[in-house]
Backbone atoms as SQL, in Angstrom:
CREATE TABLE atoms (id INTEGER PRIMARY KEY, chain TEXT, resi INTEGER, resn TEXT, atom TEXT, x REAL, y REAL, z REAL);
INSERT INTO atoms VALUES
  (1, 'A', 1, 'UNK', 'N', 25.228, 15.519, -57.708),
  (2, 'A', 1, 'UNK', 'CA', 24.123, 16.437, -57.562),
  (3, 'A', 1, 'UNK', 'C', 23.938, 16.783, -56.089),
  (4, 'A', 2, 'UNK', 'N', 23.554, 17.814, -55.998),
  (5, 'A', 2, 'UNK', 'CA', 23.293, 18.233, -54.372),
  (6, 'A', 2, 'UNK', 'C', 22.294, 18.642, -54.335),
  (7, 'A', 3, 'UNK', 'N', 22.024, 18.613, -53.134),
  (8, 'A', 3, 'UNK', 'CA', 20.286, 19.042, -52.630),
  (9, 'A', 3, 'UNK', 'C', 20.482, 20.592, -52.194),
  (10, 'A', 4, 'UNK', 'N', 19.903, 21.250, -53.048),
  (11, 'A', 4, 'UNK', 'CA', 20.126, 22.553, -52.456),
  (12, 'A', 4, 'UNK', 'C', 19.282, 23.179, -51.343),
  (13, 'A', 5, 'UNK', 'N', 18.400, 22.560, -50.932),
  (14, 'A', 5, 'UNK', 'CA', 17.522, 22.973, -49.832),
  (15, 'A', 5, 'UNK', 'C', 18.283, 22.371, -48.224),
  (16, 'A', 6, 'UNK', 'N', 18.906, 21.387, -48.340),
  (17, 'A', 6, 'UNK', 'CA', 19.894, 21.090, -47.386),
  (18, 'A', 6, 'UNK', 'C', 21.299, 21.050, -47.596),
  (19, 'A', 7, 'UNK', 'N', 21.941, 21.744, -48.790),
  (20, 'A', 7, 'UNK', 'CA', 23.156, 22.342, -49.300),
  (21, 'A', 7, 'UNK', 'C', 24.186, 20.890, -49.154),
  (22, 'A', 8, 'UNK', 'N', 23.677, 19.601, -49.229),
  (23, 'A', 8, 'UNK', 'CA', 24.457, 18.492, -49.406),
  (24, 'A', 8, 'UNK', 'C', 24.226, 17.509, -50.060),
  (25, 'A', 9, 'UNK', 'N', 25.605, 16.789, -50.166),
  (26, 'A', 9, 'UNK', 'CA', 24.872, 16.156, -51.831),
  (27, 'A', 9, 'UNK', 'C', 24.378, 14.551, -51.443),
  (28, 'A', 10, 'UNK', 'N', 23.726, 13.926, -52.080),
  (29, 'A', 10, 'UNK', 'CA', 22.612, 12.768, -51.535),
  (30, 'A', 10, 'UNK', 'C', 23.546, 11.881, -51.358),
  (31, 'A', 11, 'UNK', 'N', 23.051, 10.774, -50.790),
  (32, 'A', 11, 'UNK', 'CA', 24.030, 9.470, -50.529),
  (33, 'A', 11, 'UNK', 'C', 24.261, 8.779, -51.587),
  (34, 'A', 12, 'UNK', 'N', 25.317, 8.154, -51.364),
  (35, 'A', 12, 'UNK', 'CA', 25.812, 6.844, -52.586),
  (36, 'A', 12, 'UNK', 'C', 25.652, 6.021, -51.837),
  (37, 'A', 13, 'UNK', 'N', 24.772, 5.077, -52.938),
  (38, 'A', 13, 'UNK', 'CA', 24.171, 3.676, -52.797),
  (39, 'A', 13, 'UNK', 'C', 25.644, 2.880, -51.994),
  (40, 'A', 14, 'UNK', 'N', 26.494, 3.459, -52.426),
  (41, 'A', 14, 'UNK', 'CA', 27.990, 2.277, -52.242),
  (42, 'A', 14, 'UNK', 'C', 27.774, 2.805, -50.966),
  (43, 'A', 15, 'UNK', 'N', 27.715, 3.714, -50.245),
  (44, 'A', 15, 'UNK', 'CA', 28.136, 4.067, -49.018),
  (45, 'A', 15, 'UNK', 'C', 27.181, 3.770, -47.916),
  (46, 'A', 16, 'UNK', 'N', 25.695, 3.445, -48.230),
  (47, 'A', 16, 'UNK', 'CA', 24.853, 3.184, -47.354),
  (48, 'A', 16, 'UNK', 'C', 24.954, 1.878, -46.922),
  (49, 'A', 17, 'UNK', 'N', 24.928, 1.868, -45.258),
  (50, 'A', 17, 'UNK', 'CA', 25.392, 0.675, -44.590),
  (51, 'A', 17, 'UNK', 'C', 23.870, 0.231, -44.473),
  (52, 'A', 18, 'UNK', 'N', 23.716, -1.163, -44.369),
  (53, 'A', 18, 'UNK', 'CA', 22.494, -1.744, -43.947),
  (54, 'A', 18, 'UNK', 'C', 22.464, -3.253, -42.958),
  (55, 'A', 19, 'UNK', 'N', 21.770, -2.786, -41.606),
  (56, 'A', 19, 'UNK', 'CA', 21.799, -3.610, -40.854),
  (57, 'A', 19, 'UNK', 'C', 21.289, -5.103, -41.332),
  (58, 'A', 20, 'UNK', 'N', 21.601, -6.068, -40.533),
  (59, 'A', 20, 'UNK', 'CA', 21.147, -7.510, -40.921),
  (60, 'A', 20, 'UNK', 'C', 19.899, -7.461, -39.929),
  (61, 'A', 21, 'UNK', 'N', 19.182, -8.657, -40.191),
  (62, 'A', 21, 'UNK', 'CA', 17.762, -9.237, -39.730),
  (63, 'A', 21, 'UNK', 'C', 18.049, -9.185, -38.589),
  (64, 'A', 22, 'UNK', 'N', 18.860, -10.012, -37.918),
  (65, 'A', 22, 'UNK', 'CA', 18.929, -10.306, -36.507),
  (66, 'A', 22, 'UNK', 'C', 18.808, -9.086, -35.422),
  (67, 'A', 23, 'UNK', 'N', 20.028, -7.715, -36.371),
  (68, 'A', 23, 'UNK', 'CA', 20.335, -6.559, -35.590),
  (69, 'A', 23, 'UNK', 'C', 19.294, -5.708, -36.003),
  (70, 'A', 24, 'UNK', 'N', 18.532, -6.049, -36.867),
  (71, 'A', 24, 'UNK', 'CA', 16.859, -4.986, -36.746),
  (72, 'A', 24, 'UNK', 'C', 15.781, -5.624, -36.031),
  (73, 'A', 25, 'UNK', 'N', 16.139, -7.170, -35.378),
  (74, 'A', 25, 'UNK', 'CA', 14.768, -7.519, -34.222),
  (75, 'A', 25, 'UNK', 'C', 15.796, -6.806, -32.953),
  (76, 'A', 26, 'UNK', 'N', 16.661, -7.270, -32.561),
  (77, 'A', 26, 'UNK', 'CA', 17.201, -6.245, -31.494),
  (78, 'A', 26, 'UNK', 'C', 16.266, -5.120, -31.477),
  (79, 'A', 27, 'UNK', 'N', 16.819, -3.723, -32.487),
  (80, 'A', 27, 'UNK', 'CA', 16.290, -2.852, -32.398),
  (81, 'A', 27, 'UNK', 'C', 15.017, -2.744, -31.988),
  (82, 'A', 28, 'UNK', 'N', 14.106, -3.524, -32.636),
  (83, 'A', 28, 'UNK', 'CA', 12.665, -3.415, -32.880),
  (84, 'A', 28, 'UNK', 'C', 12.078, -4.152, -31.458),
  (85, 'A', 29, 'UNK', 'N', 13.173, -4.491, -30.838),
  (86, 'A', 29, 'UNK', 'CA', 12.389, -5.355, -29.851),
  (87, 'A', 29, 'UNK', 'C', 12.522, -4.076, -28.389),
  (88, 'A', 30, 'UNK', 'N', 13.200, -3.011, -28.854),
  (89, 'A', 30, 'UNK', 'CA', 13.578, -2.035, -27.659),
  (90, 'A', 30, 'UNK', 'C', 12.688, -1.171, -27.137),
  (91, 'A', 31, 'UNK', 'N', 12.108, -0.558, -26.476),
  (92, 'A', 31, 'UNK', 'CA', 11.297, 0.632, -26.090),
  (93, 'A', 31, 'UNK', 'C', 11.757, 1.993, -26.955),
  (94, 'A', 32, 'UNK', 'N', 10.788, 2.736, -27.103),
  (95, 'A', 32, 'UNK', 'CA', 11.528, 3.905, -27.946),
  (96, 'A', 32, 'UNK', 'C', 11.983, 4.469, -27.233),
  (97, 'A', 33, 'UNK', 'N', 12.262, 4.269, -25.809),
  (98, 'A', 33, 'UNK', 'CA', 13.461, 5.299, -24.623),
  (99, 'A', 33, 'UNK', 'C', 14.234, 4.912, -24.919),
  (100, 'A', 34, 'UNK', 'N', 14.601, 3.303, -25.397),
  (101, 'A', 34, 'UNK', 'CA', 15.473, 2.225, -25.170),
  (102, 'A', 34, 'UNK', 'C', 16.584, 3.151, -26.673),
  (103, 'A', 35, 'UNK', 'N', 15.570, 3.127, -27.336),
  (104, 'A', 35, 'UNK', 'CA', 16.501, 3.372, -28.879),
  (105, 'A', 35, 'UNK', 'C', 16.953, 5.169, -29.268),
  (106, 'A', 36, 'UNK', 'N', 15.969, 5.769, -28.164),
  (107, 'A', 36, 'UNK', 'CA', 16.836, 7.071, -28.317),
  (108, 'A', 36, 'UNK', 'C', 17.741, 7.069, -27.622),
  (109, 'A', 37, 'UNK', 'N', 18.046, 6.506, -26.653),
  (110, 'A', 37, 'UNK', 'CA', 19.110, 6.075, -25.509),
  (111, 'A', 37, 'UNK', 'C', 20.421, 5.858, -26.133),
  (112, 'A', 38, 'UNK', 'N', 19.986, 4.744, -26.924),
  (113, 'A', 38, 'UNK', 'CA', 21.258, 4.544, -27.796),
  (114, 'A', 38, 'UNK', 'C', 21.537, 5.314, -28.834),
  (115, 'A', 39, 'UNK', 'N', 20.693, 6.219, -29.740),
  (116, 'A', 39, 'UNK', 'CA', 21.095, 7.026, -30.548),
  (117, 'A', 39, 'UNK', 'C', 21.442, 8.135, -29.837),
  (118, 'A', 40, 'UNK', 'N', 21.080, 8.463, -28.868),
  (119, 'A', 40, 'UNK', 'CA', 22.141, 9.312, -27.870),
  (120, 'A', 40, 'UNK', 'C', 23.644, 9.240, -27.604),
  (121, 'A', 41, 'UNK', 'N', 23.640, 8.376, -27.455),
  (122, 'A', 41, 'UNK', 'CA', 24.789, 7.370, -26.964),
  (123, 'A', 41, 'UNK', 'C', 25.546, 7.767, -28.249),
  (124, 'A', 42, 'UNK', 'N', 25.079, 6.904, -29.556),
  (125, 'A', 42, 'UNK', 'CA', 25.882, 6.889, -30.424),
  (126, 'A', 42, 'UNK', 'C', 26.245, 8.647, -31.401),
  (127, 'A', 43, 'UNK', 'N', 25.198, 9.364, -31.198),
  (128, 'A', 43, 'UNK', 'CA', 25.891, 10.935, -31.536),
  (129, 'A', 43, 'UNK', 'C', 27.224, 11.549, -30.529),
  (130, 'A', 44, 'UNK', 'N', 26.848, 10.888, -29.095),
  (131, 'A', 44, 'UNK', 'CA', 28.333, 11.354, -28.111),
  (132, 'A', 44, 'UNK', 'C', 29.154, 10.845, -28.275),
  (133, 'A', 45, 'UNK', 'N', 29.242, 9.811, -29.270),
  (134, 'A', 45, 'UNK', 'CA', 30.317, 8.716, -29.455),
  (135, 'A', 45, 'UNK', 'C', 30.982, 9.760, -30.796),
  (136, 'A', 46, 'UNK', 'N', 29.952, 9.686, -31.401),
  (137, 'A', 46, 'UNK', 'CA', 30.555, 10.795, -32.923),
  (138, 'A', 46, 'UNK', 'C', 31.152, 12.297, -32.328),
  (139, 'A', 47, 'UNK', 'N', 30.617, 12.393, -31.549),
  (140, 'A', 47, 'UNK', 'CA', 30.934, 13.758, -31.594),
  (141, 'A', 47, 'UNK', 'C', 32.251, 13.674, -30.605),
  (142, 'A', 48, 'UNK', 'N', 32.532, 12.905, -29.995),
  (143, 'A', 48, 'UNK', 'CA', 33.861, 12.580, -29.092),
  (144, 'A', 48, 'UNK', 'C', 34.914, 12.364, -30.218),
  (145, 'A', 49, 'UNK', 'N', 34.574, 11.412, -31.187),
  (146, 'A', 49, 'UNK', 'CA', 35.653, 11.220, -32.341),
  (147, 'A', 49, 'UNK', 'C', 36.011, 12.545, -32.846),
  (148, 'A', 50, 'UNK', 'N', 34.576, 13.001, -33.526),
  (149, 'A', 50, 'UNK', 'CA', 35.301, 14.013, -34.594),
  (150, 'A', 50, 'UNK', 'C', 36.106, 14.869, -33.601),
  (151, 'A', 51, 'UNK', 'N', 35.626, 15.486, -32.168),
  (152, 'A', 51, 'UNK', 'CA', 36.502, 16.429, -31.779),
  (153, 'A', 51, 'UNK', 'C', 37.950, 15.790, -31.378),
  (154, 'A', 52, 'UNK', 'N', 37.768, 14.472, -31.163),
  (155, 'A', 52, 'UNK', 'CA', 39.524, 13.870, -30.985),
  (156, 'A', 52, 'UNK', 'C', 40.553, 14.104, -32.728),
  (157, 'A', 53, 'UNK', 'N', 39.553, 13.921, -33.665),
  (158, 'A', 53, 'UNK', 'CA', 40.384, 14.190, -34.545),
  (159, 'A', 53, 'UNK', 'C', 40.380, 15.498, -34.684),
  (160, 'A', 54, 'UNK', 'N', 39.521, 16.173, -35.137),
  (161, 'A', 54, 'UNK', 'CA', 39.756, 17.691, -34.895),
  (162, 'A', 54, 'UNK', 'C', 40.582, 18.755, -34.070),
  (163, 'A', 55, 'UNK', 'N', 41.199, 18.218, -33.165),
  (164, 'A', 55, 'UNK', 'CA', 42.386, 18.378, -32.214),
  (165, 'A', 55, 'UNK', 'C', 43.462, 18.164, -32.498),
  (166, 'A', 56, 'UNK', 'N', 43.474, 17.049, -33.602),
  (167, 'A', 56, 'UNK', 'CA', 45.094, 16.624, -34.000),
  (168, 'A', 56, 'UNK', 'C', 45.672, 17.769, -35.632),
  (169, 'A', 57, 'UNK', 'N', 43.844, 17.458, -35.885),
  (170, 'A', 57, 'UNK', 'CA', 44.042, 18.387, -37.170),
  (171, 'A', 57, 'UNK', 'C', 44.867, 19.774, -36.942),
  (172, 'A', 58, 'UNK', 'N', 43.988, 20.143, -36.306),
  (173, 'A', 58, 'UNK', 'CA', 44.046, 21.556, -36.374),
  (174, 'A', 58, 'UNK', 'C', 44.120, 22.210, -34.414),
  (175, 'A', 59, 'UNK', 'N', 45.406, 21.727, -33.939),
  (176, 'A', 59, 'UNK', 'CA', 46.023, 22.410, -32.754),
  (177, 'A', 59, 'UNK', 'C', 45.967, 23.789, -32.276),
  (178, 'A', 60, 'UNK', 'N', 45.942, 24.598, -33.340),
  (179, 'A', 60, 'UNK', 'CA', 45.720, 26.233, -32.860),
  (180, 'A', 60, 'UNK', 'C', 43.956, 26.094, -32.876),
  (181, 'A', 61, 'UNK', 'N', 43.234, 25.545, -33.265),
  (182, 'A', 61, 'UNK', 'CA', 42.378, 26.204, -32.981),
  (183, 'A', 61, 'UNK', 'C', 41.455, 26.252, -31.609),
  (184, 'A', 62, 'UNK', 'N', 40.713, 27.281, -31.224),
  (185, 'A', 62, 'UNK', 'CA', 40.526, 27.364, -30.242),
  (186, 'A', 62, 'UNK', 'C', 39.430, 26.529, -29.611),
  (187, 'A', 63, 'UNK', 'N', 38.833, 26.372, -28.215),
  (188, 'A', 63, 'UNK', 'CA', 38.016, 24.997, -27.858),
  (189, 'A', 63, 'UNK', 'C', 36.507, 25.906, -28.817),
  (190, 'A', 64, 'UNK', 'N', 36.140, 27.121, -28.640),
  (191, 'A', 64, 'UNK', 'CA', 34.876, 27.699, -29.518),
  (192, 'A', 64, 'UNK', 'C', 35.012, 27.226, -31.105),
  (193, 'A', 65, 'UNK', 'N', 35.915, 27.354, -31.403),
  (194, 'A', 65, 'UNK', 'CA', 36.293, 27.412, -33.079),
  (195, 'A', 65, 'UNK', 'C', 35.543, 25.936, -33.296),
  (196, 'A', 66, 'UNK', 'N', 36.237, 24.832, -32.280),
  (197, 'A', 66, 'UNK', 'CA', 36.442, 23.248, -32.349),
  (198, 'A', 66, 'UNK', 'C', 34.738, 23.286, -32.413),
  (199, 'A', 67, 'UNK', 'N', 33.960, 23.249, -31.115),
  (200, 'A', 67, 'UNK', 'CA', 32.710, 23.265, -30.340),
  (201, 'A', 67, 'UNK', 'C', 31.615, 23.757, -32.563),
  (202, 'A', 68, 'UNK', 'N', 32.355, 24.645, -32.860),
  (203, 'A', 68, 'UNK', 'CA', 31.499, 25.320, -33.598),
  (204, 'A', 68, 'UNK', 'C', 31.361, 24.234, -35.149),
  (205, 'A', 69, 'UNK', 'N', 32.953, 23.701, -35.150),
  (206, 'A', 69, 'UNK', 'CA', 33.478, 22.611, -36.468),
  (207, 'A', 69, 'UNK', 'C', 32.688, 21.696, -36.083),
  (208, 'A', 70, 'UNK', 'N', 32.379, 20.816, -34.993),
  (209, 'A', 70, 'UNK', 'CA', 32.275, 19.663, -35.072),
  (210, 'A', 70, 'UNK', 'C', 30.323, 19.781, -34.757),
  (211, 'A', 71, 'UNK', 'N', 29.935, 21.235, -33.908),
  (212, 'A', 71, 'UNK', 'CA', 28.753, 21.352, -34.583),
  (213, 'A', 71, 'UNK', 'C', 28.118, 21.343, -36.331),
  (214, 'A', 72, 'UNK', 'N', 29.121, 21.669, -36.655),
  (215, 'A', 72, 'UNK', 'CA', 28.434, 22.024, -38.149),
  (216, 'A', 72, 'UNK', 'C', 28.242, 20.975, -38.267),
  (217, 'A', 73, 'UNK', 'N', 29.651, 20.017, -38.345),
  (218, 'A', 73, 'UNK', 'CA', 29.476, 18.925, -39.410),
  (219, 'A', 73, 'UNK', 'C', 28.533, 17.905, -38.586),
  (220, 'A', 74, 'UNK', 'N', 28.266, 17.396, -37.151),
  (221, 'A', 74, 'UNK', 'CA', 27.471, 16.694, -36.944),
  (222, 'A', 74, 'UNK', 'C', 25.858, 16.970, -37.225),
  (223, 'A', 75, 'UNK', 'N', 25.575, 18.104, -37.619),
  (224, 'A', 75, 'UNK', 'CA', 24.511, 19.011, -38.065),
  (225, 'A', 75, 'UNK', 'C', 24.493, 18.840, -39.607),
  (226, 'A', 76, 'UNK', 'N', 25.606, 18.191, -40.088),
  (227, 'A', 76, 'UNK', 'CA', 25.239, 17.847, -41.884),
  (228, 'A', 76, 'UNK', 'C', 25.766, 18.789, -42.950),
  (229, 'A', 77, 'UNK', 'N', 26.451, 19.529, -42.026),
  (230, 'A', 77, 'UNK', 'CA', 26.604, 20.956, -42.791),
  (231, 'A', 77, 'UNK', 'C', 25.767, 22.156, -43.006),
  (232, 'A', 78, 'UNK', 'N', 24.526, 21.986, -42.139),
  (233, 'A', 78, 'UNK', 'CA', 23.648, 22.846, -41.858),
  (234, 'A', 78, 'UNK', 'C', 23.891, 24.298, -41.597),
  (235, 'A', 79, 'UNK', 'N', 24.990, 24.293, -40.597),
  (236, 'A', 79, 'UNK', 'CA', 25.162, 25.415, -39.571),
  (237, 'A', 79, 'UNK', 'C', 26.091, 26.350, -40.129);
């Protein structure tokens, strides 16, 4: 089933990762600069991957084409 108001389809239970106790007092023990910091961090980390794979994929395409792919999909399929 898909959500048609965000044109993607919901998560599977199998696929949702869930942190342990220890690594949610970490979190919880951070400043909220502290934790957008790192969710910063960790979208430049995604978005460095997908465009490293996206490069191997698909060689002709151009750095706009790439910039525009790896927007969408880090966007959810929004764009």
């Amino acid at each position: 089933m898909v959500d048609r108001s965000r044109g993607v389809p919901p998560p599977r239970p199998e696929r949702i990762e869930v942190i342990d106790d220890e690594t949610a007092r970490i979190y919880a023990s951070k400043s909220g600069a502290e934790r957008l910091a790192l969710a910063s961090a960790m979208v430049a980390s995604a978005r460095r991957m997908l465009e490293s794979h996206l490069r191997v994929e698909h060689p002709d395409w151009s750095e706009a084409a790439l910039r525009r792919e790896v927007a969408r999909r880090i966007a959810g399929g929004a764009l």
